[in-house]
C-alpha positions in Angstrom: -49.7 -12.8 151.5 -53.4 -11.3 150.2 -51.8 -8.4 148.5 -49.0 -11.3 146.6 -52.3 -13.8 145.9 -54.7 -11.0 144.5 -52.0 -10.0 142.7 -50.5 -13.3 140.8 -54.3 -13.9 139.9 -54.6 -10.8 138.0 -51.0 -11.5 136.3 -52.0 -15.2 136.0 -55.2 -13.4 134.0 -53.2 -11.0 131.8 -51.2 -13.6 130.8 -53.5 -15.4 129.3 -55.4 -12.8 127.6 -52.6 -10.9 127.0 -52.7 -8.7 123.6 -48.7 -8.6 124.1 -48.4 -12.4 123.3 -45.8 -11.8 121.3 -43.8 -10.7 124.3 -45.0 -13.4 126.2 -43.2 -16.1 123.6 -40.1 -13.8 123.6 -39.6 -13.6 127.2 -41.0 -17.7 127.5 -37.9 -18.5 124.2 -35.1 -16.5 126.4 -36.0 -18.1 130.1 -35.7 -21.9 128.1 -31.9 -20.7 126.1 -30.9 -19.5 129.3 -31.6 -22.7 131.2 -30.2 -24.8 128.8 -26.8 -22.5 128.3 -26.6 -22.9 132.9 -27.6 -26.9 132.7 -27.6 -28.3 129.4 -29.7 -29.4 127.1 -31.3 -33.0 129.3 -34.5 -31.9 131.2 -33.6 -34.9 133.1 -30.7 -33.6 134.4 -31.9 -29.9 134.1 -35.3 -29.4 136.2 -34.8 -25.6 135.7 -34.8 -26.0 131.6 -37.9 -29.1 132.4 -40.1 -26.3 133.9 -39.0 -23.3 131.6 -40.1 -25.8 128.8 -43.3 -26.9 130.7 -44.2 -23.0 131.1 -43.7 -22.2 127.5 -46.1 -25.4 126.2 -48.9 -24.3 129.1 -48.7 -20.9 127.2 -48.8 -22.3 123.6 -45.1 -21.5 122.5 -44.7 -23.9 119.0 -42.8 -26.8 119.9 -40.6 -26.4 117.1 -39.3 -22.6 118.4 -39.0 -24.6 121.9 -37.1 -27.3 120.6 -34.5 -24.3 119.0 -34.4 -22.5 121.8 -32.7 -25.3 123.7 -30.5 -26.3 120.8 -29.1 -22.5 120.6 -29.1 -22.1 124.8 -26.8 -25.4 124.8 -24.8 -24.3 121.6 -26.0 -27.1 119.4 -27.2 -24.4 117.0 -26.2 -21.4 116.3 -27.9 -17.7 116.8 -28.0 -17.9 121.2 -26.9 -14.8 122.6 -25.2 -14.4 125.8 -28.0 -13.2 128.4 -26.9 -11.9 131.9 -29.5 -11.5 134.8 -29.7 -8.1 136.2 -31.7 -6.7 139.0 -32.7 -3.3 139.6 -34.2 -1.7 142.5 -36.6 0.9 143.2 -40.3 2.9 144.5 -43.0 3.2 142.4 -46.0 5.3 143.4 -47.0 5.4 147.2 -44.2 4.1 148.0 -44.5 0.7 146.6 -41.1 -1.2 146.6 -40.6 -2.5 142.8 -37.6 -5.4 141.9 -37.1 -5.5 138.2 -35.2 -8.9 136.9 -34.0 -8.6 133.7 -32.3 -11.0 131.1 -30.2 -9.0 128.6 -27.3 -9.0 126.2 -26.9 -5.5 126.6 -26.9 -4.3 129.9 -26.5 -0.7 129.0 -29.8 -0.6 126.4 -31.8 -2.5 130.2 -30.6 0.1 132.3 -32.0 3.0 130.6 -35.4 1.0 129.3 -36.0 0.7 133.2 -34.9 4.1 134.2 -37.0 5.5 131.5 -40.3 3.1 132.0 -39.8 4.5 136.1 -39.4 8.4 135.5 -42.2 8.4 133.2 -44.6 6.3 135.2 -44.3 8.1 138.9 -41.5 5.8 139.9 -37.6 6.5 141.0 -34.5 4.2 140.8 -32.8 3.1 144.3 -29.2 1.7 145.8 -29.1 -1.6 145.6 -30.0 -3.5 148.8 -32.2 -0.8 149.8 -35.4 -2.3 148.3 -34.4 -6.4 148.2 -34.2 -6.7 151.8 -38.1 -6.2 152.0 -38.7 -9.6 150.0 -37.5 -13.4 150.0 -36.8 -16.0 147.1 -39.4 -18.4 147.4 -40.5 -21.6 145.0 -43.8 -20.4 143.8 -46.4 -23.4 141.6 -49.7 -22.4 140.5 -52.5 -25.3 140.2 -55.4 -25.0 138.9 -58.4 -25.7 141.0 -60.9 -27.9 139.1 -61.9 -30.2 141.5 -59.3 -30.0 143.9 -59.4 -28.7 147.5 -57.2 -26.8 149.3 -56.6 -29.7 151.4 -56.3 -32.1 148.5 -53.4 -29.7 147.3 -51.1 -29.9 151.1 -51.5 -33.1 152.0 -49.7 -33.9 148.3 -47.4 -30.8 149.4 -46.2 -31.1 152.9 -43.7 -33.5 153.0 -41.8 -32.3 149.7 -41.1 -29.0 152.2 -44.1 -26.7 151.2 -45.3 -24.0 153.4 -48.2 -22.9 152.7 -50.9 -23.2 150.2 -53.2 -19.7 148.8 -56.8 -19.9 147.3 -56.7 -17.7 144.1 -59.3 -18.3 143.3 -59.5 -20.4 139.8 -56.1 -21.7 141.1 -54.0 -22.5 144.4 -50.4 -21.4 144.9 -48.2 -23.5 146.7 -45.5 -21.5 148.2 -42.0 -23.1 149.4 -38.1 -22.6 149.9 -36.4 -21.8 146.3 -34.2 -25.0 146.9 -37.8 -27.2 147.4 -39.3 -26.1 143.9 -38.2 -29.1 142.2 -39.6 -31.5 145.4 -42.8 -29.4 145.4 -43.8 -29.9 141.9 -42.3 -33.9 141.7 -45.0 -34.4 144.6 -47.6 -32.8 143.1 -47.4 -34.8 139.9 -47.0 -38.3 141.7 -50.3 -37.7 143.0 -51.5 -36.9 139.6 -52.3 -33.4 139.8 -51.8 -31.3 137.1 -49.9 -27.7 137.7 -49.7 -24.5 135.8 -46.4 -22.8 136.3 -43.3 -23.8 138.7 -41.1 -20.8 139.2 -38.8 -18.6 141.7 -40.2 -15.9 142.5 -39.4 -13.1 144.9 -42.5 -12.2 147.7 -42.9 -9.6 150.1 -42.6 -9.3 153.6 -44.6 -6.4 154.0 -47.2 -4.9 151.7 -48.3 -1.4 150.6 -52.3 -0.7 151.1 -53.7 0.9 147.6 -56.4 2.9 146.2 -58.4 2.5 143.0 -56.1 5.4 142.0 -53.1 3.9 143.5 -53.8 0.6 141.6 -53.9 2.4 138.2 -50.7 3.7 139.0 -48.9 0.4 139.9 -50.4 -1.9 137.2 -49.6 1.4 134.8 -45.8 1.7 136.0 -45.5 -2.4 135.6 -47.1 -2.6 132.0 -44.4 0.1 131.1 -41.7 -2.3 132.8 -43.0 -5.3 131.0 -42.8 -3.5 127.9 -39.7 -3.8 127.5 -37.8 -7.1 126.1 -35.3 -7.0 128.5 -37.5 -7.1 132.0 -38.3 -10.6 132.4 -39.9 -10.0 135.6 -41.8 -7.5 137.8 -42.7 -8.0 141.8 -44.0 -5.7 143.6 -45.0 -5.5 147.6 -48.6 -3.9 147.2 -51.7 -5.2 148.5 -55.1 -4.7 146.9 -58.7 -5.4 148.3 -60.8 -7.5 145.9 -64.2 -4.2 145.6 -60.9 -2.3 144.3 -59.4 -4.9 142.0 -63.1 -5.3 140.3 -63.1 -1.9 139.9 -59.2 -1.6 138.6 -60.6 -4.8 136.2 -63.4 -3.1 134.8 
């Protein structure tokens, strides 16, 4: 899992820093009209739109473009588009295995933004299946630290089906079964601890070893993903040490 933590702590980083903001807000607006189009428009009833709305707030999305967003997802204003998730495949530099999840209304303009993004960064496409298979869909929470132990964090975890909790750092990650997200993060706030992000995510089985070089690469090919409005996602199964991530950083 080292490669997965080091990894979500940069992202978590470039997130918040991140001079793309803009993007950010975009691809936070689309996850929230998409939940409420699949469940509605009650975050009671709805945990996925609850934590695509907690998600946007954490990143300082204006509640009145949230509050939109779920009105046009549900069809109670009008504007929503009709957003399909689409998942391509394929190897960027060294090998690394790449899954790109996009959210589109045109699937042809995605296709060739990834495509293009993947030629011109070192990577190619692949058949699908022939990359998935190398990672699982897993409930993924980020809390911040503050106080907190790692123990602190499992003991409020265990029962609600977690299986296993990362240091990364200035936050844990609390890892669990897709279908135990919405346990995971209920426990965590009945015992009054405060969490970052709740999302599926997909994590590797098996991780690539990188170079400084090799680094630049990846985090190069997965800005030029991101780029693009369409990817709402990038994971990747690489792995790198923390002397080549300060240098990568610097």
């Amino acid at each position: 899992m080292s490669g997965h933590s080091k990894w979500a702590t940069t992202k978590h980083k470039k997130a918040v820093i991140d001079a793309k903001r803009g993007k950010l807000f975009a691809k936070l607006i689309k996850n929230i009209e998409v939940a409420a189009r699949t469940g509605g428009a009650d975050v009671d009833g709805n945990p996925t739109l609850f934590d695509a709305i907690q998600k946007a707030k954490k990143n300082s999305v204006p509640n009145k473009n949230i509050d939109s967003a779920v009105k046009r997802g549900a069809g109670l204003e009008a504007g929503g588009a009709n957003y399909e998730t689409i998942m391509y495949e394929g190897y960027g530099p060294n090998g690394v295995a790449v899954l790109i999840e996009c959210l589109t209304d045109n699937r042809n303009r995605a296709a060739s933004d990834v495509r293009v993004a993947m030629t011109r960064n070192g990577g190619s496409m692949a058949d699908p299946g022939s990359v998935s298979y190398l990672f699982a869909r897993k409930g993924v929470v980020i809390v911040p630290q503050g106080d907190l132990t790692e123990d602190d964090v499992l003991a409020a975890v265990l029962d609600a089906g977690a299986e296993e909790v990362n240091d990364l750092g200035e936050n844990f990650e609390v890892v669990s079964e897709a279908t135990d997200l919405v346990a995971v993060r209920t426990a965590l706030v009945e015992s009054g601890i405060d969490y970052e992000s709740a999302d599926q995510s997909f994590l590797p089985s098996v991780q690539v070893d990188l170079d400084e070089e090799g680094a630049r690469k990846i985090f190069k090919l997965i800005d030029a993903l991101e780029d693009s409005d369409d990817v709402q996602n990038v994971f990747a199964n690489f792995d790198v040490d923390d002397e080549t991530m300060a240098k990568v950083d610097a």
